[in-house]
N, C-alpha and C positions, 0 to 999 in steps of 0.2 A: 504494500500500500504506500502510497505519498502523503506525505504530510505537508499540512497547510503552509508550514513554513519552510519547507524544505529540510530541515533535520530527521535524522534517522533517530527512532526511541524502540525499545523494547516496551512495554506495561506487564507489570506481573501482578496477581491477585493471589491472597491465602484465605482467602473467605468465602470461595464461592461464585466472586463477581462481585461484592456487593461493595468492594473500594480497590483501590487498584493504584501500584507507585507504576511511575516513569522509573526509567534509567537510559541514559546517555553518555556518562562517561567512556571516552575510547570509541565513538560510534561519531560518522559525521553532521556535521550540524549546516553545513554549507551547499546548497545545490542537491542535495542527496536524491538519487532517483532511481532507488534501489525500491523492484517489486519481489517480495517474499511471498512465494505459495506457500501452501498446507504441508506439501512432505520437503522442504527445503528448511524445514527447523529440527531438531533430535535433542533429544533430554539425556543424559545420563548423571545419577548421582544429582552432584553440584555445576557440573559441566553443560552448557547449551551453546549448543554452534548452529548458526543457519548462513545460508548460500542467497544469494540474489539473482535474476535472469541475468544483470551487468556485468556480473565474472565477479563479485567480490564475495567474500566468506568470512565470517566473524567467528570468536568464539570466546566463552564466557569461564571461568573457572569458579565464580562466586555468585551464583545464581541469577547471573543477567545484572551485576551492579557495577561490574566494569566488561572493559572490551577491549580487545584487538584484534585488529585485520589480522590473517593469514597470510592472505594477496587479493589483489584485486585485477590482475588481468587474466583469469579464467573466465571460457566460454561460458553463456549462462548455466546456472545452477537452478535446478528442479528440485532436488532431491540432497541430501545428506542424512547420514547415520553415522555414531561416533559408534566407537568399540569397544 
């Protein structure tokens, strides 16, 4: 999805849905126009990495509350699973 301002966010909820943080840090804030399908994210543990159709792939060590690219000149990304 795109967002209104151009920055990239992850949202995580522990309740259900019913309140929900951002997180940004380590994820771009400028121009970003990164679209994430449904099987281009994967969970394991504490770790979440997802892929974008643009070639970039992120990944999270502490439940989505920071970030780092991997790379960003891969063909687009559908799909990812961590191991």
């Amino acid at each position: 999805r795109m967002t209104i301002d151009g920055g990239l966010f992850v949202a995580r909820t522990t309740d259900g849905g019913r309140s929900w943080q951002t997180f940004r840090k380590g994820l771009p804030q400028d121009s970003a126009y990164d679209i994430v399908l449904r099987h281009g994210l994967d969970v394991a543990g504490d770790c979440l990495c997802f892929g974008s159709t643009t070639g970039n792939l992120y990944l999270s060590e502490d439940r989505g509350e920071t970030w780092q690219c991997l790379g960003n000149n891969f063909p687009p990304i559908y799909s990812v699973r961590l191991g």
